[in-house]
LONUZA-358188 format. One record per residue: residue in one letter; x, y, z of N, C-alpha, C in turn; residue number from 1. Coordinates in pm, whole numbers, plus 50000, padded with zeros to 5 digits. Layout:
BEGIN
A	X	Y	Z	X	Y	Z	X	Y	Z	NUM $
...
END
This chain:
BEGIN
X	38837	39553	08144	38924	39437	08161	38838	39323	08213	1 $
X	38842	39193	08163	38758	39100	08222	38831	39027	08299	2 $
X	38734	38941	08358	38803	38861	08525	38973	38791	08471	3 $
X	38967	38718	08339	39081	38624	08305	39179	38705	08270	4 $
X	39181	38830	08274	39302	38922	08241	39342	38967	08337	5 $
X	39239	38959	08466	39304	38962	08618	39366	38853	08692	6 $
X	39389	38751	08623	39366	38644	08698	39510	38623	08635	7 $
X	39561	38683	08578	39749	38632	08506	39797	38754	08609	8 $
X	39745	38886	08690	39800	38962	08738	39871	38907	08854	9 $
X	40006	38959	08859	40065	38965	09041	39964	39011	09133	10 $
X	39959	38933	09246	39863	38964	09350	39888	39126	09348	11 $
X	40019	39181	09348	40082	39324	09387	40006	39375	09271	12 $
X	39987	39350	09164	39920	39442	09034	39818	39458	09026	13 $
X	39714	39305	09127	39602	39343	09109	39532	39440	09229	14 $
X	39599	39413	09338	39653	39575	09433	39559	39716	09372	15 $
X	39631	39693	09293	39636	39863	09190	39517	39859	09192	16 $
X	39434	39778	09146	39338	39748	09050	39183	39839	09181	17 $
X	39260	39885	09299	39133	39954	09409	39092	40102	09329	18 $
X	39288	40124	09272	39256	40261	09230	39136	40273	09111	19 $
X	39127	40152	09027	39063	40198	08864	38895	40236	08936	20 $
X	38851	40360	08836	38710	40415	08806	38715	40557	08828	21 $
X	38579	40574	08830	38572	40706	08830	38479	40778	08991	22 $
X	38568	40857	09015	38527	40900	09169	38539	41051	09180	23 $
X	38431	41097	09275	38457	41235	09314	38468	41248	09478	24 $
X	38578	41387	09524	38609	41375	09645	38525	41523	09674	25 $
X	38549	41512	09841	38494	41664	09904	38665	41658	09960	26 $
X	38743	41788	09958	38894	41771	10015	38908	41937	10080	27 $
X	38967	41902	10192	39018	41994	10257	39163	42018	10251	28 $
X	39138	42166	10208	39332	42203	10163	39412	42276	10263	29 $
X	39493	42269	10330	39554	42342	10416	39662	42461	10357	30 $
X	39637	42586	10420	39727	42671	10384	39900	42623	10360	31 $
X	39906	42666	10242	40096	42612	10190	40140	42760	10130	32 $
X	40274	42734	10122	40301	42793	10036	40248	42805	09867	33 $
X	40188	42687	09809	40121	42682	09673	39966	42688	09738	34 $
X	39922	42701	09834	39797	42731	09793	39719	42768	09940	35 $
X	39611	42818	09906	39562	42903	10049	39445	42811	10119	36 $
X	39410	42810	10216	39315	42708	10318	39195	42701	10280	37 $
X	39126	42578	10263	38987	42629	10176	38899	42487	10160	38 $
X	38819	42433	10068	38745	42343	10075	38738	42308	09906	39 $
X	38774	42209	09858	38792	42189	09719	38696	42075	09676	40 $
X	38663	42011	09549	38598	41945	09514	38688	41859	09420	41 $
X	38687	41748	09378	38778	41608	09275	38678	41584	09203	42 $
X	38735	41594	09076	38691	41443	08988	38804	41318	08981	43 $
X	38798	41201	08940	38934	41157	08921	38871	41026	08841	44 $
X	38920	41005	08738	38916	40903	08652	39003	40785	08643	45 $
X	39016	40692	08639	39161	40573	08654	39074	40496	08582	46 $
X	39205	40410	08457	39187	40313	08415	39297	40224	08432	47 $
X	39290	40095	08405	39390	39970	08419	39411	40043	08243	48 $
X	39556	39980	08241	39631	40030	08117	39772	39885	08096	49 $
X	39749	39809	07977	39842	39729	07951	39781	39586	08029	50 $
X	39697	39537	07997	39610	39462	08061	39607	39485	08260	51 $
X	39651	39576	08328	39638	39578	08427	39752	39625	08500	52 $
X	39887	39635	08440	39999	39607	08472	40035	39779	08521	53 $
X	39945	39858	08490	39915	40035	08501	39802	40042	08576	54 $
X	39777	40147	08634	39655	40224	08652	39701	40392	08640	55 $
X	39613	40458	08519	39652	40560	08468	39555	40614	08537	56 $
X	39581	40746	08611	39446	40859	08688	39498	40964	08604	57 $
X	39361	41038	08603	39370	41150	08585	39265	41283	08667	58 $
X	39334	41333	08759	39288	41406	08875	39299	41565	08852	59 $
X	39108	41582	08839	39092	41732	08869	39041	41842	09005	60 $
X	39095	41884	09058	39046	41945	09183	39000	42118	09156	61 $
X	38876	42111	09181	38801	42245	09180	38788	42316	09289	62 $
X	38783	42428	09298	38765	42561	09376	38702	42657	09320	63 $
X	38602	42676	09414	38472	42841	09365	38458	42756	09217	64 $
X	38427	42611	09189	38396	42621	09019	38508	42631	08907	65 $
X	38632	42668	08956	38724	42648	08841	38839	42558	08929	66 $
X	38903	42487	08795	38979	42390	08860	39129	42490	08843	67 $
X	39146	42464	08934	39256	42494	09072	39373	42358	09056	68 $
X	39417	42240	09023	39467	42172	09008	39453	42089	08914	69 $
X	39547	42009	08877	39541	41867	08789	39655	41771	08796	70 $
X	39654	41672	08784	39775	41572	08781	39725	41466	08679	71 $
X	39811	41389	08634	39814	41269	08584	39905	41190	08629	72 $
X	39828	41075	08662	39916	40962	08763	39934	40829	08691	73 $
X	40017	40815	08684	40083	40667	08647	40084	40548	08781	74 $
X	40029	40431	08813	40099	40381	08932	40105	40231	08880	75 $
X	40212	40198	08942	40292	40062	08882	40316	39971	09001	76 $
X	40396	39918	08988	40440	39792	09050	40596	39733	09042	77 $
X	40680	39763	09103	40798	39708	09072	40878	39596	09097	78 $
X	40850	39514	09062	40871	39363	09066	41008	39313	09174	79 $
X	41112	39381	09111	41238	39360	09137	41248	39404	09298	80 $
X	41221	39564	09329	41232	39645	09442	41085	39637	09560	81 $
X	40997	39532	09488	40856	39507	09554	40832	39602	09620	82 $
X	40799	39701	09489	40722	39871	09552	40652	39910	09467	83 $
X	40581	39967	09537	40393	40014	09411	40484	40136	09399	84 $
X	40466	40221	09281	40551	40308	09245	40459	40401	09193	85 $
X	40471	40567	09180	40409	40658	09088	40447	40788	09070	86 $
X	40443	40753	08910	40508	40875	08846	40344	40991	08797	87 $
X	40395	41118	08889	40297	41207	08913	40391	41322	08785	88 $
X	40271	41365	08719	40318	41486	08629	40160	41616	08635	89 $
X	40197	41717	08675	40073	41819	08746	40101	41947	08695	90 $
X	39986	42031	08719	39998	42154	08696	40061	42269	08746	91 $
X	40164	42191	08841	40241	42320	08931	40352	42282	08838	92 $
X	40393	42200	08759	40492	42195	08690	40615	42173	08700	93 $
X	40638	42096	08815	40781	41997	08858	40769	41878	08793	94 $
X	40947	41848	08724	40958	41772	08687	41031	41652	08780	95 $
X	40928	41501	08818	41009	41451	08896	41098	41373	08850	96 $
X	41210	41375	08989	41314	41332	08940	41344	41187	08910	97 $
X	41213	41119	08991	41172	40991	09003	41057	40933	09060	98 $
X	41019	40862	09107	40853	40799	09101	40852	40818	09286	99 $
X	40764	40855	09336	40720	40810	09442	40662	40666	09467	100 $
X	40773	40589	09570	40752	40450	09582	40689	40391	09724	101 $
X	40629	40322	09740	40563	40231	09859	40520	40113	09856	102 $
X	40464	40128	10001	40418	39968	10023	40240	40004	10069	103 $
X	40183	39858	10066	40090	39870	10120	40053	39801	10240	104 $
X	39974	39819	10356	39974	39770	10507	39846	39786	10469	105 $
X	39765	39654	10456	39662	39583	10492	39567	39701	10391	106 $
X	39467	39805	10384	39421	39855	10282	39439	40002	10283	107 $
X	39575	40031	10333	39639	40120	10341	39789	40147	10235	108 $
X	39758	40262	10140	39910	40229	10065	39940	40381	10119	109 $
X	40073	40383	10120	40164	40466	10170	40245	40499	10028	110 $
X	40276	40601	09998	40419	40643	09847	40461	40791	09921	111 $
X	40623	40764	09941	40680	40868	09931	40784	40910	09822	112 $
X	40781	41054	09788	40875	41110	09700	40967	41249	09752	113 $
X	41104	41241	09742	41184	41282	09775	41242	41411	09653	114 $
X	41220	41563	09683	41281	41619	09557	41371	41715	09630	115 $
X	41440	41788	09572	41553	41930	09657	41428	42035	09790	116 $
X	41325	42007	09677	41240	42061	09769	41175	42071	09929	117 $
X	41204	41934	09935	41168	41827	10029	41079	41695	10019	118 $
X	40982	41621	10106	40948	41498	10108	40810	41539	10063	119 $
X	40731	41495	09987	40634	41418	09973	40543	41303	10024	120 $
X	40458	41266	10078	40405	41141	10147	40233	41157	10118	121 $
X	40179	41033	10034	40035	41042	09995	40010	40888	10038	122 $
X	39876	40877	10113	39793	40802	10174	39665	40815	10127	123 $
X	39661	40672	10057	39566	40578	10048	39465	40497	10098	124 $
X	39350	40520	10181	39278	40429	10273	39181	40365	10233	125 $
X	39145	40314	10222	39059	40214	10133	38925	40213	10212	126 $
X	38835	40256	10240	38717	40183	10316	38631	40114	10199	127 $
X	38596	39975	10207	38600	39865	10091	38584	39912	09969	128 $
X	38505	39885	09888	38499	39908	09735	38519	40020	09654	129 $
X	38381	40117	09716	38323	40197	09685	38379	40347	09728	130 $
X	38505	40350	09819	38528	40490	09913	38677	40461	09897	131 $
X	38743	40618	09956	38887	40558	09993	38866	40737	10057	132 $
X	38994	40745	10136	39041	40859	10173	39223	40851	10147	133 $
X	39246	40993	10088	39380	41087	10039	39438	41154	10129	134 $
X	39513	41121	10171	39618	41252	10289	39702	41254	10191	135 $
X	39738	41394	10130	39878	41434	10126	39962	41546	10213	136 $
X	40083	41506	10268	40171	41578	10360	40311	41579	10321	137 $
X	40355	41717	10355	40479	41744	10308	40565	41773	10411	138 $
X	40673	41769	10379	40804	41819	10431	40903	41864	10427	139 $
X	40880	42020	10425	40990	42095	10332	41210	42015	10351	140 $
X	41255	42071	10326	41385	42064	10288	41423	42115	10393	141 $
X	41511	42060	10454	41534	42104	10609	41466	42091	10732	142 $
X	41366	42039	10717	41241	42054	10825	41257	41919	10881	143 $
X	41202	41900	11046	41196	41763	11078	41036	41711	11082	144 $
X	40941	41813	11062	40837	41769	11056	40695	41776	10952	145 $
X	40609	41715	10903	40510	41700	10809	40421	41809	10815	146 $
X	40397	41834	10721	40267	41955	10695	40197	41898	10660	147 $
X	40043	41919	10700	39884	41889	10609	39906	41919	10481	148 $
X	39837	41863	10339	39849	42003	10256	39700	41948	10201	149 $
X	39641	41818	10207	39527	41816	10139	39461	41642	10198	150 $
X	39360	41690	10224	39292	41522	10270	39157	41555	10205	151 $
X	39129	41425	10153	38996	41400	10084	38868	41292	10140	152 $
X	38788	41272	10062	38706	41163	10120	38629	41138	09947	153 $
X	38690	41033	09888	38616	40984	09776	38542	40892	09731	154 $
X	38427	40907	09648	38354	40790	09623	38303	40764	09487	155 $
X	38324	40630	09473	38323	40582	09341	38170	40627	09250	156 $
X	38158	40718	09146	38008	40695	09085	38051	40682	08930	157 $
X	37955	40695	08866	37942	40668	08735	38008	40702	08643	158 $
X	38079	40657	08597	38190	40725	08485	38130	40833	08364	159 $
X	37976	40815	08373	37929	40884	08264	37910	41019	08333	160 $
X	37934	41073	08496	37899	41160	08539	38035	41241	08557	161 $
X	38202	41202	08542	38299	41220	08492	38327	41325	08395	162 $
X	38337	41423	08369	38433	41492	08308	38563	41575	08321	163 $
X	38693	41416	08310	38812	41516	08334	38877	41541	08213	164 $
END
């Protein structure tokens, strides 16, 4: 995408625009019910999609060498409800019922998603360009309080070193 196709974006769209490239994480997984305590590895790919108005990921997480997870992430922008929004579709195979929506606080984005299951909550931290860190924490159905289930530490390299 070149600079003048960023430059028609909503400040909020071009937001998005921290997620696009290609990055690998080191992530620590906490014992869950879907998965056991351990030390995992990311690839994750994102492109701007529709001159910018998307950022499409596509996220692989490895263990012992075989991948152990996947998602494909959609994240948007919702004009009307002024909420960064994302529709997650993965290999545990829930269908959501709707997008996990948020805001962002300074280079911090926050999205929660709500299913029968319970809450969802993934964090975004930005340390400038090149890095960001992932908390995801849950909260079962009934529960008043958050579980660990996975925090990362990622950094942007070469898309040619990428294969998701």
């Amino acid at each position: 995408m070149n600079a003048a196709s960023f430059s028609s974006l909503s400040a909020d769209h071009q937001r998005l625009q921290a997620l696009v490239g290609a990055w690998r994480g080191e992530e620590d997984i906490a014992a869950t019910q879907w998965a056991d305590e351990g030390a995992a590895t990311s690839e994750i790919l994102a492109e701007a999609q529709f001159g910018g108005l998307f950022v499409v990921q596509r996220y692989r997480q490895r263990r012992d060498g075989t991948v152990s997870f996947g998602s494909h992430n959609v994240f948007g922008f919702d004009q009307q409800a002024k909420l960064v929004t994302m529709h997650q579709f993965d290999s545990m195979g829930f269908v959501p019922a709707s997008p996990a929506t948020g805001t962002w606080n300074g280079d911090e984005l926050v999205l929660e998603r709500s299913s029968p299951r319970g809450a969802a909550r993934v964090t975004y931290s930005f340390d400038g360009d090149d890095a960001y860190r992932m908390r995801l924490n849950f909260k079962p159905a009934g529960s008043d309080g958050w579980q660990d289930m996975v925090s990362g530490l990622y950094r942007r390299v070469s898309p040619s070193l990428i294969n998701v």
